[in-house]
C-alpha positions as CSV (number, residue, x, y, z in Angstrom):
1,X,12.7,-6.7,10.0
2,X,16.0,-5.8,8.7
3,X,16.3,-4.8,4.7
4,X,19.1,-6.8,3.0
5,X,19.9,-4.5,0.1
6,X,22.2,-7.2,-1.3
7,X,19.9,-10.1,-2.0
8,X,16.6,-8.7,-1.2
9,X,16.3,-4.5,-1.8
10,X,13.4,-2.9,-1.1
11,X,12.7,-1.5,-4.3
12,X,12.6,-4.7,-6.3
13,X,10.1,-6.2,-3.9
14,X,6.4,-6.7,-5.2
15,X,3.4,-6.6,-2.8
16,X,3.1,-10.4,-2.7
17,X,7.3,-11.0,-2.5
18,X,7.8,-11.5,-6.5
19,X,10.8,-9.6,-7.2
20,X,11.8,-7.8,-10.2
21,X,14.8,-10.5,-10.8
22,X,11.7,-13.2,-11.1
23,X,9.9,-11.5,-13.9
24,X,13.0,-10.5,-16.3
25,X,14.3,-14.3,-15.5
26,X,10.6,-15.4,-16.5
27,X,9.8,-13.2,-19.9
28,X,13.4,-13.0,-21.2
29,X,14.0,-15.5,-23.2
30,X,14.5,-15.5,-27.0
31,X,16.5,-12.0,-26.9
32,X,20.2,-12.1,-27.2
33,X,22.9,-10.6,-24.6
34,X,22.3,-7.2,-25.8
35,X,18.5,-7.2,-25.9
36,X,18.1,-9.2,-22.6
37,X,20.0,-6.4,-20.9
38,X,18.4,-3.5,-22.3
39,X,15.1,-5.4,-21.6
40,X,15.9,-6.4,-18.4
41,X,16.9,-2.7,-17.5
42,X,13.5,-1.4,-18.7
43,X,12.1,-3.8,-16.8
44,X,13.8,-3.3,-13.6
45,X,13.3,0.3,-13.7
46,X,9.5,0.4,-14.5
47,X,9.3,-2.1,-11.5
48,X,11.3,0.0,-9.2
49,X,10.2,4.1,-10.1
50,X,7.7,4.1,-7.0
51,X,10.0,2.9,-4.2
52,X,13.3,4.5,-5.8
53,X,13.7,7.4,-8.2
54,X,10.6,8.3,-9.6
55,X,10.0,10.3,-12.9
56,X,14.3,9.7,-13.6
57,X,14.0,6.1,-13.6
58,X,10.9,5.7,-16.2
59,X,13.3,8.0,-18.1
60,X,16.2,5.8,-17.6
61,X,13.5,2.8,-18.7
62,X,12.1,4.6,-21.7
63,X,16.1,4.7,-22.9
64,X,16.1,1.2,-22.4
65,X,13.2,0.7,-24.4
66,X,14.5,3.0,-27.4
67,X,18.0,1.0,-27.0
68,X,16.2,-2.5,-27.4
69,X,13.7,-1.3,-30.3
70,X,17.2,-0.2,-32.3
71,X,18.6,-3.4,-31.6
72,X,15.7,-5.8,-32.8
73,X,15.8,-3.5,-36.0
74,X,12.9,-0.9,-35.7
């Protein structure tokens, strides 16, 4: 089977075929533009660390995570 890493990468693919995309559309509502990207980064990046980058991209998702906590206010 040939990887489409256009519609379909690897690295956002689930065991079962959910992909990342599916779960940030799912959970993101109620946070404005700026919060649904920094939320949907974190997310993508927690998803992804095992099949990508590793340690660096639960890094990259922690600074997500900071970035969305000073934008609610906390």
């Amino acid at each position: 089977m040939q990887t489409d890493n256009i519609n379909k990468p690897s690295h956002y693919q689930g065991a079962h075929g959910l992909e990342a995309i599916d779960v940030v559309r799912n959970f993101a509502g109620g946070l404005n533009a700026e919060q649904g990207f920094y939320w949907g980064n974190m997310i993508k990046y927690v998803l992804r660390f095992q099949k990508k980058n590793g340690v660096e991209d639960l890094k990259k998702a922690k600074k997500n995570l900071e970035w969305l906590i000073e934008s609610i206010g906390g």
